[in-house]
N, C-alpha and C positions, 0 to 999 in steps of 0.2 A: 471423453464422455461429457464434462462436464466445461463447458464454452466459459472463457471469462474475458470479460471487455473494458481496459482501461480505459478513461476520460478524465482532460483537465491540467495535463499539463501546461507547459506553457516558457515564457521568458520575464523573467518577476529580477526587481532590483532587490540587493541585500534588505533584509530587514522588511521584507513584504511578504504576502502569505497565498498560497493555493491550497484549493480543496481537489484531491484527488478521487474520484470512483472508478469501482471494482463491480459491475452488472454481473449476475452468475446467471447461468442455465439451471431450469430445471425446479423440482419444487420440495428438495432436501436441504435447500440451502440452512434454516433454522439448524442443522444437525450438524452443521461444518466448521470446523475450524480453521482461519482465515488470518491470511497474513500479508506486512506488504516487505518487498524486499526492493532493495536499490541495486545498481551496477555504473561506479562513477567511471572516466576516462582510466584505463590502463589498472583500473582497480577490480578486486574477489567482488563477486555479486554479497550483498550482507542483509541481514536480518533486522528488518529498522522497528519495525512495530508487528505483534499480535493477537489476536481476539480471540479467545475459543468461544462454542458455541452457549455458553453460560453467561458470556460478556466480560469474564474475566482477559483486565489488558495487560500487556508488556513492551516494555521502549528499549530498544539501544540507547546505552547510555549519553550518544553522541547527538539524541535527540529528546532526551527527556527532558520534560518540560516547554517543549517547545511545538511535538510533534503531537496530533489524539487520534489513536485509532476508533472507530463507532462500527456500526453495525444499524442496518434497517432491513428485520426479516421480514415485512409485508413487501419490501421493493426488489426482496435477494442482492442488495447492495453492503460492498462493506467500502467505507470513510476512511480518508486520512489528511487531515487538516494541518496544516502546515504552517508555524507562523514563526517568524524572526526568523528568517531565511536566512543563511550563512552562502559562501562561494562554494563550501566544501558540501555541500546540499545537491551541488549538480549532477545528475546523475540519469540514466532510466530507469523508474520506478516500475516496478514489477507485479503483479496482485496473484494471492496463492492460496490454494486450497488444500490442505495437510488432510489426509489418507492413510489411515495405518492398514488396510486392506490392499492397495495401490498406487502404484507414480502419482504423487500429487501431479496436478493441474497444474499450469502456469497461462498468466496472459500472455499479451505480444509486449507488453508495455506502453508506457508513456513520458516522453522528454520532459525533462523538469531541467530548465537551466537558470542558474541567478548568474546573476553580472549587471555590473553598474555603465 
């Protein structure tokens, strides 16, 4: 029901930074709680950063301080800013809409690779 459109990946050397977006469908988005999730090579998809709909955030610890989730409800876009890039950053990043009514949402994703 609910369409979500990753942009912004890309190939970025260690120690450089991308801005990830997450476009939603529809016009509940203010009422949604939002997340972004990664899946590295041969690795469990995990839980890197997220925003409930109060703006309250949360990081995996293997990104804290490095990673900011945000939120822009006049654009139905949710942010994930990305700096001091590591190798272990590589991954397809994910963008997620959590549902306690139904199967949350998932995008198709977007390649995020660092390497020097």
């Amino acid at each position: 029901q609910v369409q979500l459109v990753e942009s912004g990946g890309g190939l970025v050397q260690p120690g450089g930074s991308l801005r990830l977006s997450c476009a939603a469908s529809g016009s509940l988005f203010r009422f949604y709680d939002m997340a972004w999730y990664r899946q590295g090579p041969g690795k469990q998809r995990e839980l890197v950063a997220g925003i409930t709909s109060g703006g309250r955030t949360s990081y995996a610890n293997s990104v804290e301080g490095r990673f900011t989730i945000s939120r822009d409800n006049a654009k139905n876009t949710v942010y994930l800013q990305m700096n001091s890039l590591k190798f272990e950053d590589t991954a397809v990043y994910y963008c997620y809409k959590r549902s306690t009514t139904q199967t949350g949402s998932w995008g198709q994703g977007t390649q995020v690779t660092v390497s020097s």
